[in-house]
SEPABA-501078 format. One record per residue (C-alpha): x, y, z; residue in three letters. Coordinates in steps of 0.2 Angstrom, whole numbers, plus 5000, padded with zeros to 4 digits. Layout:
! residues N
px:X py:Y pz:Z code:ALA $
...
! end
This chain:
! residues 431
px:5324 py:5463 pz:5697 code:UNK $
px:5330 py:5479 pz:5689 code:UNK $
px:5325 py:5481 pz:5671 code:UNK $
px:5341 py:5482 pz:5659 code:UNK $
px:5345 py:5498 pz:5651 code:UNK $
px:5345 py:5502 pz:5634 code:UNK $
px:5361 py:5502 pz:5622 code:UNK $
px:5372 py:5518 pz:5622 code:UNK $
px:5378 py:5529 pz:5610 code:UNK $
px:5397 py:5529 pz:5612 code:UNK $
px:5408 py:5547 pz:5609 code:UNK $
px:5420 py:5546 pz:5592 code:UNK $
px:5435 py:5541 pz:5605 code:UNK $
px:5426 py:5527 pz:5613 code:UNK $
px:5423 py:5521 pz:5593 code:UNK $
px:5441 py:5522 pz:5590 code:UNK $
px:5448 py:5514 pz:5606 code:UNK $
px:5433 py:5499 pz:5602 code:UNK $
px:5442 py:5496 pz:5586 code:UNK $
px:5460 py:5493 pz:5594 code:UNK $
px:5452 py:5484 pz:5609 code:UNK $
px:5458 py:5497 pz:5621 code:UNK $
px:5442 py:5500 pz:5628 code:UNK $
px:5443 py:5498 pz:5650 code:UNK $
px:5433 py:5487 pz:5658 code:UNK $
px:5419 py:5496 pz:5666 code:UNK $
px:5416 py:5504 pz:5648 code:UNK $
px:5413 py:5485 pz:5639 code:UNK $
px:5405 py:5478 pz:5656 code:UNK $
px:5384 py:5475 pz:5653 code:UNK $
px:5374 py:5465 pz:5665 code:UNK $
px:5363 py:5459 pz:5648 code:UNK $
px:5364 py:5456 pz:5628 code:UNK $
px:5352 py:5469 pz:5628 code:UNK $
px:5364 py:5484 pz:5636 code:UNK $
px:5377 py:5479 pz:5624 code:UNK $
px:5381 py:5493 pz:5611 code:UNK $
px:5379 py:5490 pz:5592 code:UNK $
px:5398 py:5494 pz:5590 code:UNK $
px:5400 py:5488 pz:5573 code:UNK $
px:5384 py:5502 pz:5567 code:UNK $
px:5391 py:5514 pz:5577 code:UNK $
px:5410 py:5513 pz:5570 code:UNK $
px:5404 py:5519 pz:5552 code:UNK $
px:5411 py:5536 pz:5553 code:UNK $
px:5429 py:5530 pz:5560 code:UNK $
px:5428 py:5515 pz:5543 code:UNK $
px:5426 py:5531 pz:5534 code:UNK $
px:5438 py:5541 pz:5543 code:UNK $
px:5452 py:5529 pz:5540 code:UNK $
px:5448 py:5525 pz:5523 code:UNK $
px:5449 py:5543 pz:5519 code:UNK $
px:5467 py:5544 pz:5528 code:UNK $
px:5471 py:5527 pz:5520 code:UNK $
px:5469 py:5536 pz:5504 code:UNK $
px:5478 py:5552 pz:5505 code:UNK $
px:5492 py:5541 pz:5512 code:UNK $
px:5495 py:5531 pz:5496 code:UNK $
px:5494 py:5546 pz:5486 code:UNK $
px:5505 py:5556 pz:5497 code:UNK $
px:5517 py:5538 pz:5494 code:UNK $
px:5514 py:5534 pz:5478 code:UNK $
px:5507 py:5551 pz:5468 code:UNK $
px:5490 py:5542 pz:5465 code:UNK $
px:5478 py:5530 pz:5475 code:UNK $
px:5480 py:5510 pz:5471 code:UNK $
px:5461 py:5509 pz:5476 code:UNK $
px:5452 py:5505 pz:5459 code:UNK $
px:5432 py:5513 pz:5457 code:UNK $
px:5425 py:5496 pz:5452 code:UNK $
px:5434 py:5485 pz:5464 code:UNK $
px:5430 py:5497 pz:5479 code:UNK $
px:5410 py:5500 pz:5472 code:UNK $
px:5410 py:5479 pz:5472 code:UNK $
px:5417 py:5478 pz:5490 code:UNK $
px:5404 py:5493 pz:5497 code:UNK $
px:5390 py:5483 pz:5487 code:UNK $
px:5395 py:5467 pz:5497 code:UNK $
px:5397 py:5476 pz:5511 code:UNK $
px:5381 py:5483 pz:5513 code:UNK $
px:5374 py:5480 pz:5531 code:UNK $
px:5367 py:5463 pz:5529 code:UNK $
px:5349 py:5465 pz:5534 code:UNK $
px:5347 py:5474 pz:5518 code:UNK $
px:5350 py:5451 pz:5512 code:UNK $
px:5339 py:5444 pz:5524 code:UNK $
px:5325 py:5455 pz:5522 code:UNK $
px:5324 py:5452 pz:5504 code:UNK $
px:5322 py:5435 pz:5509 code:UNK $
px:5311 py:5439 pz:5526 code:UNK $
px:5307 py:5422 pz:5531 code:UNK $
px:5324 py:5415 pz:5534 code:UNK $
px:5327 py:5431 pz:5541 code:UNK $
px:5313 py:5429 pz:5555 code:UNK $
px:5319 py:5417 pz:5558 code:UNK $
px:5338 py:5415 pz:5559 code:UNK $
px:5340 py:5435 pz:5565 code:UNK $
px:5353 py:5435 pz:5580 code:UNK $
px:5355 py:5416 pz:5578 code:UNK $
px:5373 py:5417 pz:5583 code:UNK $
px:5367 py:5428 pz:5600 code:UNK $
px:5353 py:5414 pz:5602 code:UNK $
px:5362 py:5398 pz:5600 code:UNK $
px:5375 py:5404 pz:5613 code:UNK $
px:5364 py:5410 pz:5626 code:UNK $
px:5356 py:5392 pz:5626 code:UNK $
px:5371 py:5383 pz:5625 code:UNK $
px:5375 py:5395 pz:5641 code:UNK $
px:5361 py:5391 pz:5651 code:UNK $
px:5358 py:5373 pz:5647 code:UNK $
px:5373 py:5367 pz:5644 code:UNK $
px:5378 py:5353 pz:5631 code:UNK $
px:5390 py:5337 pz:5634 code:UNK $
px:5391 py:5336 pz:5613 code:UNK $
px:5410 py:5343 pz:5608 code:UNK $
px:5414 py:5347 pz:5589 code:UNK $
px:5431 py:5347 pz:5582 code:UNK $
px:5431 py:5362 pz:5572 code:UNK $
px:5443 py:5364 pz:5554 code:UNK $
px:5446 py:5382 pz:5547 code:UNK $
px:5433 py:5390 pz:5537 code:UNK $
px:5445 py:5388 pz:5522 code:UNK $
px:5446 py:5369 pz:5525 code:UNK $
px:5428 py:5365 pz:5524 code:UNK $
px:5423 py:5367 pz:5505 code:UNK $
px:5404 py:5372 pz:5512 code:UNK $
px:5410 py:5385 pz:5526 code:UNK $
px:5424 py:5391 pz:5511 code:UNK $
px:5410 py:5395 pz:5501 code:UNK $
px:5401 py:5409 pz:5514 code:UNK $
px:5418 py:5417 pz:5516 code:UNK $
px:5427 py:5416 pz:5498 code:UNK $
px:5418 py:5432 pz:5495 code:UNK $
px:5430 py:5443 pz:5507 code:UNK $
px:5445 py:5435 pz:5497 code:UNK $
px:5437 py:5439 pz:5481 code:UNK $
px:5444 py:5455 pz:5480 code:UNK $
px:5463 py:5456 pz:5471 code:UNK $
px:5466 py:5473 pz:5480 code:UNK $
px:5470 py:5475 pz:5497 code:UNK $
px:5463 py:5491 pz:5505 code:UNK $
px:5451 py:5493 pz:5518 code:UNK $
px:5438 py:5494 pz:5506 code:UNK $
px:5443 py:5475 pz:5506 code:UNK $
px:5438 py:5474 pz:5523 code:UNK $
px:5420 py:5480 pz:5520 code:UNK $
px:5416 py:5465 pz:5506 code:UNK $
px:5407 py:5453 pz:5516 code:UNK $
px:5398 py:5435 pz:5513 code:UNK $
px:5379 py:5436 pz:5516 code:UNK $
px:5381 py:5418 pz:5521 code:UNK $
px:5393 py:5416 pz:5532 code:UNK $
px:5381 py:5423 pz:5546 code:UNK $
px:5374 py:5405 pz:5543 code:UNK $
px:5391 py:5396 pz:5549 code:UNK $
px:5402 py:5406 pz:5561 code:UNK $
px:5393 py:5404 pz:5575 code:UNK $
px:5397 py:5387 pz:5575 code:UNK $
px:5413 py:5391 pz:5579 code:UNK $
px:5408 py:5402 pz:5597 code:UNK $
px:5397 py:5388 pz:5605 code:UNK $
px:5411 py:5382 pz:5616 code:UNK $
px:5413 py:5398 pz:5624 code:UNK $
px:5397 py:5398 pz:5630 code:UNK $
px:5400 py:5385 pz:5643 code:UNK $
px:5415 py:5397 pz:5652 code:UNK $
px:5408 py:5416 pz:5645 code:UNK $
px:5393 py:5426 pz:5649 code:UNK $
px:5381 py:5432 pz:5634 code:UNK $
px:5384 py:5450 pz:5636 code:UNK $
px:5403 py:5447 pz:5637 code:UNK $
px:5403 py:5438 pz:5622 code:UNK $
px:5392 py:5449 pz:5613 code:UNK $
px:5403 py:5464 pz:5617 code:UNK $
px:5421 py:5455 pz:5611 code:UNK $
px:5413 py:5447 pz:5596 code:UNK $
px:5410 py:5465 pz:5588 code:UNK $
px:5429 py:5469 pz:5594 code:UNK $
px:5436 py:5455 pz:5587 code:UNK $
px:5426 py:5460 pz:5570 code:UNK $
px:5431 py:5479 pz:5574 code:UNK $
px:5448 py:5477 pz:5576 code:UNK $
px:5452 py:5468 pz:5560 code:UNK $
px:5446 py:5482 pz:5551 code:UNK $
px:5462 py:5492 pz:5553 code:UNK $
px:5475 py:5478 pz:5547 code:UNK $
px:5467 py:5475 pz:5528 code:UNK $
px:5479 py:5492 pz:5526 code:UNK $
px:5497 py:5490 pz:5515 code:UNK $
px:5501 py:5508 pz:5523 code:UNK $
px:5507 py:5498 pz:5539 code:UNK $
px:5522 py:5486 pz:5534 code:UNK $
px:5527 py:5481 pz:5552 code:UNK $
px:5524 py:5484 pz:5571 code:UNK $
px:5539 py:5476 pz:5577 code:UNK $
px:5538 py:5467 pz:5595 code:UNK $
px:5519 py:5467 pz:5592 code:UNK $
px:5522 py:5457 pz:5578 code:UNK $
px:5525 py:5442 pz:5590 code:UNK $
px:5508 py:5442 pz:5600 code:UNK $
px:5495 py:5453 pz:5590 code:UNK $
px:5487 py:5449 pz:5571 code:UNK $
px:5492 py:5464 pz:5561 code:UNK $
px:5493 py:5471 pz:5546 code:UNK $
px:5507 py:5460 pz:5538 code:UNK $
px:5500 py:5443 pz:5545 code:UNK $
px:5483 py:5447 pz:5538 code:UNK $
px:5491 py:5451 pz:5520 code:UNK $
px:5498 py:5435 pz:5521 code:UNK $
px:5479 py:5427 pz:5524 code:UNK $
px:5472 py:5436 pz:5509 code:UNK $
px:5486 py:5428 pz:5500 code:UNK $
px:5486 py:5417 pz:5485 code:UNK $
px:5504 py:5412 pz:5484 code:UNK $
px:5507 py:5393 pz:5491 code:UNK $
px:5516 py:5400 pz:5508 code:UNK $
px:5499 py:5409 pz:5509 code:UNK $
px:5489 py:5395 pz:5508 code:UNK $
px:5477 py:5392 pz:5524 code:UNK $
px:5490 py:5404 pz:5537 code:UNK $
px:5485 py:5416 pz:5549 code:UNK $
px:5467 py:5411 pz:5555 code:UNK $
px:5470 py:5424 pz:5570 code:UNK $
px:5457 py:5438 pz:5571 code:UNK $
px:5465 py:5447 pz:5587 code:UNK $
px:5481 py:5438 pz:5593 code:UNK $
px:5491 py:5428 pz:5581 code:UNK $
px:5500 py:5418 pz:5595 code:UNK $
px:5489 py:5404 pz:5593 code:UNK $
px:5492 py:5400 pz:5574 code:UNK $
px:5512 py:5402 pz:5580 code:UNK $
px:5507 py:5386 pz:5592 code:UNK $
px:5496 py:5378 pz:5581 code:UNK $
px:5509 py:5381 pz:5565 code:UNK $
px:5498 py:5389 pz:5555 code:UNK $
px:5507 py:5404 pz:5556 code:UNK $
px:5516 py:5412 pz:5540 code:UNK $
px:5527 py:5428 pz:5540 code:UNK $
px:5524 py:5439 pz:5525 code:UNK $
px:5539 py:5436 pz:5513 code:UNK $
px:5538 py:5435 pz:5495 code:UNK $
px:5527 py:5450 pz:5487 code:UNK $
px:5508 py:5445 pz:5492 code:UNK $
px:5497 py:5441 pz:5478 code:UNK $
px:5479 py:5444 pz:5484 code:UNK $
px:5461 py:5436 pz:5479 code:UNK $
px:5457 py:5419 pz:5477 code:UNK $
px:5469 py:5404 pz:5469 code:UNK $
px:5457 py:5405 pz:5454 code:UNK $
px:5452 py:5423 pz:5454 code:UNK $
px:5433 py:5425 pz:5447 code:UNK $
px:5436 py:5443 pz:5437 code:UNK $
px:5420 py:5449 pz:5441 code:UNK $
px:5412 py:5466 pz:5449 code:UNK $
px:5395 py:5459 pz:5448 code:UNK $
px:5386 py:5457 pz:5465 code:UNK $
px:5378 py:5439 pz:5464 code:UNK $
px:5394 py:5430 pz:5457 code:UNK $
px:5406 py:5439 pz:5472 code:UNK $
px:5394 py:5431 pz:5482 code:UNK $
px:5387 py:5415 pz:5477 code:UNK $
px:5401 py:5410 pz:5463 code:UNK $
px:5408 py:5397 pz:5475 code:UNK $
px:5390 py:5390 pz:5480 code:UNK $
px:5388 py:5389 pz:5461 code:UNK $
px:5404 py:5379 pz:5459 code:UNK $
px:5398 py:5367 pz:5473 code:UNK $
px:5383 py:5365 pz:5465 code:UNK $
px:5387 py:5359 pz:5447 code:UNK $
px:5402 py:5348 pz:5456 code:UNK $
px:5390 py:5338 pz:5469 code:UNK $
px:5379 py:5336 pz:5455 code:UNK $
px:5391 py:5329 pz:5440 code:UNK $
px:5404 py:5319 pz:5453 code:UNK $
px:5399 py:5301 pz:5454 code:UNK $
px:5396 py:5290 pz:5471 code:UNK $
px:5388 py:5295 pz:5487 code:UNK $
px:5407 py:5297 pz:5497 code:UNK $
px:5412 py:5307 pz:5484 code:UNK $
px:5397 py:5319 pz:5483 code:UNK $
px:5399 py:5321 pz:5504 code:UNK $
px:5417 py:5324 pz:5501 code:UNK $
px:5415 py:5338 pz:5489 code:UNK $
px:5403 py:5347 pz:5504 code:UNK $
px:5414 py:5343 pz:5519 code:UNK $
px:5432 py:5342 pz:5513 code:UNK $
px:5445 py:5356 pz:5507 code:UNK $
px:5439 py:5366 pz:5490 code:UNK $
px:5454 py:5359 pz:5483 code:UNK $
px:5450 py:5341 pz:5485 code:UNK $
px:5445 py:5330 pz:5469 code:UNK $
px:5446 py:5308 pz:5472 code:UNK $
px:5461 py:5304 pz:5476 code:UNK $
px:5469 py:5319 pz:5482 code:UNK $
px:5469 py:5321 pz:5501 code:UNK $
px:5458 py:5331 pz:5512 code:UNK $
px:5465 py:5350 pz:5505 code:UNK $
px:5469 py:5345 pz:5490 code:UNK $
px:5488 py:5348 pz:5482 code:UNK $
px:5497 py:5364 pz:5484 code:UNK $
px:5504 py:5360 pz:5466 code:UNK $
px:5487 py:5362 pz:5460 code:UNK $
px:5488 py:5379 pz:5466 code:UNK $
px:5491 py:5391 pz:5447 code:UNK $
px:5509 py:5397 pz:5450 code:UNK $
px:5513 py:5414 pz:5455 code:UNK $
px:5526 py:5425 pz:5446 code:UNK $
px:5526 py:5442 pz:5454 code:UNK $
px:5518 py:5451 pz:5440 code:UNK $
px:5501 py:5447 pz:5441 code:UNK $
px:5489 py:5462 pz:5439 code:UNK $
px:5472 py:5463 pz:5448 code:UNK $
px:5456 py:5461 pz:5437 code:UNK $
px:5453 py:5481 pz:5433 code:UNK $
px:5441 py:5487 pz:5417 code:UNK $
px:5448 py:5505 pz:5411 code:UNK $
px:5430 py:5514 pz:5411 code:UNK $
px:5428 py:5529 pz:5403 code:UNK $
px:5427 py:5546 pz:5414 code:UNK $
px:5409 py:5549 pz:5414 code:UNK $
px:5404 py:5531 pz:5417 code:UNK $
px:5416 py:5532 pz:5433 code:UNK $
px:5406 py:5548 pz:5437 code:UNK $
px:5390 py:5540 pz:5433 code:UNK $
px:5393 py:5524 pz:5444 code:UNK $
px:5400 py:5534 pz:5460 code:UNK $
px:5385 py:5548 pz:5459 code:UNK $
px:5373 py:5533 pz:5459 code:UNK $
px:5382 py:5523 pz:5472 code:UNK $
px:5382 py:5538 pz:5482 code:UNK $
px:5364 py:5540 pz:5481 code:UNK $
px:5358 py:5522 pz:5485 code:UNK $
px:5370 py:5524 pz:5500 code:UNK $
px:5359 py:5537 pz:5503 code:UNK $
px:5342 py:5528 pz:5500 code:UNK $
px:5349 py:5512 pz:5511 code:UNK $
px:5350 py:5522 pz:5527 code:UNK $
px:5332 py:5531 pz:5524 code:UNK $
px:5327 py:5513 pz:5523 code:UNK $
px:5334 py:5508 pz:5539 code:UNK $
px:5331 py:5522 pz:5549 code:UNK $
px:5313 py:5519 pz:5544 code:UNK $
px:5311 py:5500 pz:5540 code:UNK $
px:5300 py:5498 pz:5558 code:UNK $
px:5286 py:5506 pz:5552 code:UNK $
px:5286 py:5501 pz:5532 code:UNK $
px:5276 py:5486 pz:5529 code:UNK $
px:5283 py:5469 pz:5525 code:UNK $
px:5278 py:5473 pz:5504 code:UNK $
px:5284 py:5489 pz:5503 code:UNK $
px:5302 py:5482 pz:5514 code:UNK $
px:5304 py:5470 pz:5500 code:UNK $
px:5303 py:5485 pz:5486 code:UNK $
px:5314 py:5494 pz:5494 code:UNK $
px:5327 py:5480 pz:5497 code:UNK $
px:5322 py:5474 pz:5480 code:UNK $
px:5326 py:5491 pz:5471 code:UNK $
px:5342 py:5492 pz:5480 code:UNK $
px:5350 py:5474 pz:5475 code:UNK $
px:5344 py:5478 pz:5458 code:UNK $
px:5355 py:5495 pz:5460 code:UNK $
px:5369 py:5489 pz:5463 code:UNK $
px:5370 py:5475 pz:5452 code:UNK $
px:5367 py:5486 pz:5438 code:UNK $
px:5382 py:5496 pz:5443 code:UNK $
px:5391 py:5478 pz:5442 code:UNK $
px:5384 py:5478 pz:5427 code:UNK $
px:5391 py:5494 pz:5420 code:UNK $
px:5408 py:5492 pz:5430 code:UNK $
px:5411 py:5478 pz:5417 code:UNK $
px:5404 py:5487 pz:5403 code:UNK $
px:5393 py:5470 pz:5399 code:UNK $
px:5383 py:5475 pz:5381 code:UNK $
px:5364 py:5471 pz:5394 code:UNK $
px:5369 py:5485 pz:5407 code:UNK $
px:5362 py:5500 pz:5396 code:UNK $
px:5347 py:5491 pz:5395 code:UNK $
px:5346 py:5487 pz:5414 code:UNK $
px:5350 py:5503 pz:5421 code:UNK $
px:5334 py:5509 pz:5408 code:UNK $
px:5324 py:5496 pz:5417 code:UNK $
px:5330 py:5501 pz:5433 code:UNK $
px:5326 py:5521 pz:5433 code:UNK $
px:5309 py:5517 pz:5425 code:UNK $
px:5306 py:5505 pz:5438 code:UNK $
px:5310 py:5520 pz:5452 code:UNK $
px:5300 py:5531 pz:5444 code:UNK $
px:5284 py:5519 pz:5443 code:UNK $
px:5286 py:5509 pz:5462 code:UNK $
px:5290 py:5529 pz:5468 code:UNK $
px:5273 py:5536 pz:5460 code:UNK $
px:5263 py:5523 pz:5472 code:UNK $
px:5273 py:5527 pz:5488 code:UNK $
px:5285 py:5511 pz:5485 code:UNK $
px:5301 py:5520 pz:5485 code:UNK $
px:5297 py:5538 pz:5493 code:UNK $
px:5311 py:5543 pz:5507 code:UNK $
px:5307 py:5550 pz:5522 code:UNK $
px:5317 py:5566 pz:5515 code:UNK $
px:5310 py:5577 pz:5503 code:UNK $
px:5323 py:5584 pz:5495 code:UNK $
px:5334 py:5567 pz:5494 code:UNK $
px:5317 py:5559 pz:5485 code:UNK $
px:5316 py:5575 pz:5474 code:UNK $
px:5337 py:5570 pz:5469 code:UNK $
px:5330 py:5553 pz:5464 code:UNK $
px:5318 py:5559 pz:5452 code:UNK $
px:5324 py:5572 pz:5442 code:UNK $
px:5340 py:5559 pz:5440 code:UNK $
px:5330 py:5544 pz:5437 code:UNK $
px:5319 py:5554 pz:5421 code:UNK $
px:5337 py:5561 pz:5415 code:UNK $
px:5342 py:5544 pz:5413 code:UNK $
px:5327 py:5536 pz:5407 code:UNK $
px:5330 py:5550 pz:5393 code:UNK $
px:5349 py:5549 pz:5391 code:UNK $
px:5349 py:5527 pz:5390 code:UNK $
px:5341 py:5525 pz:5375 code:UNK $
px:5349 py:5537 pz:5366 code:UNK $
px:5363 py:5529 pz:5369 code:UNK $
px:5356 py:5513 pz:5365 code:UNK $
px:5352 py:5520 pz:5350 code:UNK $
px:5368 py:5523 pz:5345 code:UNK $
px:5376 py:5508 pz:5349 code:UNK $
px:5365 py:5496 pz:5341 code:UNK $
px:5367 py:5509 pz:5322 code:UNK $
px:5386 py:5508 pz:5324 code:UNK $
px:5384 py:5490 pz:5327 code:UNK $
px:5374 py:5490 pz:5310 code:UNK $
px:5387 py:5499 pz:5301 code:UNK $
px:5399 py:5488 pz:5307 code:UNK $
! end
């Protein structure tokens, strides 16, 4: 039997043509899994590409940029590739890596007899909870597209199993990173319409209508590629009224662990304090707007009314703290991908270090985004802590000059923090 080949690198075109599902045939045809290319890795410099012409557009439109520093930071952070989640906690990432890839190729070859009728993840109060975080965001940019769920990984699969008894692996494997490529593009506002194709494909409009937290918006346009099937299934919504985006409650928060586990949170404390047994299976498996008595979904009157002049959750921060937040952003970006380009021969302690320092990072930017009266105190802890894990090897990139950056930054931090500290907590005294 001849050996499988390994995945290719695909040209800038090739990138762009994956992303609008116009790639031919015998360019997304693999014999295995393993000859599949990583698409979604490899389409990082077109997300950065169009989020660049995404910008100069609405400033070329409006004069200046809708996209907010803190709101876009927030999404990046959730964004982040989600390995950098499941290594920090390495066991259920040993072993639930490639479950979704796994379970179908099983299901493929041995085949099953047990159907599941499957609800929208928005209908299930669990499966809404490892996808609220996309909604989180009150903006809608494709920054927006980037803010992920470290969860849902967990759930979605689910929702594949059937194909596996009509569609080979390697076909799957290929149009599951299409279908996630593709609806990159529509979180945009710079598209309004795209007339005929607004009857067969999801776009840009029907999309804003999903992120939507008006009542018309309210569990519409499931569709990833096609929205034909939500016009049979009437879940379909066109986009009418101004769209108001985020979540029905929105949760007014930049900081990293509440945009992703807020909802689980929320389960949580309700499972607990609701009495009876039906009720506590109900608050798991039914809609999150359900309460005893309601039905299934909940009550769209329960829904906080929407006037048309609702502003997005935005903090006015000061110029240099802006500055302060981008440059540091910047350079963890630049510390995550020396970790991934190296993570294969790092050992299991020195992984979780680096994964460690780099969730601390970023939620205290979240931190400072909100301007909470701990964050001068966290980003002192944090710089020190570079300093001392990178003085045993912990933290050292594989680049010299980048590693030399993190110092010098981290000690001019270490001495600017508490002088400002310092001067927060005397006028605090005098007032």
């Amino acid at each position: 039997m001849k050996e499988s080949n390994p995945p290719r690198s695909l040209a800038f075109s090739q990138q762009c043509r994956a992303a609008f599902y116009v790639l031919t045939p015998n360019e997304s045809s693999f014999r295995s899994v393993e000859e599949v290319p990583d698409y979604v890795d490899q389409a990082t410099p077109l997300f950065l590409t169009l989020i660049f012409l995404e910008f100069v557009i609405k400033w070329a439109q409006k004069g200046h940029s809708s996209a907010q520093v803190n709101d876009g930071i927030a999404s990046l952070s959730a964004g982040y590739k989600k390995d950098s989640w499941f290594i920090w906690m390495l066991n259920l990432y040993l072993f639930c890596s490639n479950l979704m890839i796994r379970a179908y190729i099983t299901l493929f070859f041995q085949g099953s007899h047990n159907f599941c009728f499957l609800f929208g993840i928005s209908e299930i109060n669990l499966l809404w909870a490892g996808h609220q975080t996309h909604h989180s965001s009150e903006y809608y940019n494709l920054f927006t597209a980037l803010r992920q769920s470290v969860l849902q990984k967990y759930t979605s699969w689910i929702f594949y199993l059937p194909l596996a008894f009509f569609i080979p692996p390697s076909v799957y494997a290929v149009h599951l990173q299409f279908n996630l490529l593709y609806q990159f593009w529509i979180h945009t506002e710079v598209i309004s319409n795209l007339g005929p194709l607004e009857f067969i494909l999801n776009t840009p409009s029907h999309h804003r209508v999903h992120h939507g937290r008006n009542p018309y918006c309210i569990d519409k346009n499931y569709g990833g590629t096609l929205i034909i099937w939500d016009r049979i299934f009437g879940t379909f919504a066109a986009e009418k009224d101004k769209v108001i985006y985020g979540l029905t409650h929105p949760i007014n928060t930049f900081e990293l662990f509440k945009i992703q586990f807020h909802h689980c949170v929320h389960i949580g404390k309700t499972f607990w304090n609701i009495p009876g047994f039906c009720n506590k299976l109900s608050v798991i498996f039914k809609g999150p707007g359900w309460e005893p008595g309601k039905p299934r979904l909940g009550l769209l009157k329960d829904i906080p009314e929407i006037t048309g002049k609702e502003v997005p959750f935005s903090l006015k921060l000061p110029s240099y703290l802006r500055v302060y937040a981008v440059i540091h952003f910047v350079l963890m970006l630049g510390f995550y991908i020396d970790l991934f380009a190296s993570k294969s021969t790092l050992s299991q302690v020195t992984l979780l270090m680096r994964v460690g320092y780099i969730i601390l990072t970023l939620t205290s930017i979240g931190f400072l985004m909100e301007q909470r009266p701990e964050a001068g105190f966290l980003e002192f802890a944090r710089c020190s802590t570079f300093l001392a894990f990178h003085k045993f090897g912990y933290l050292k990139t594989y680049i010299p000059l980048l590693s030399i950056i993190y110092e010098v930054i981290s000690s001019m931090c270490i001495l600017i923090w508490p002088a400002l500290l310092l001067g927060r907590i005397k006028h605090l005294l005098y007032i």
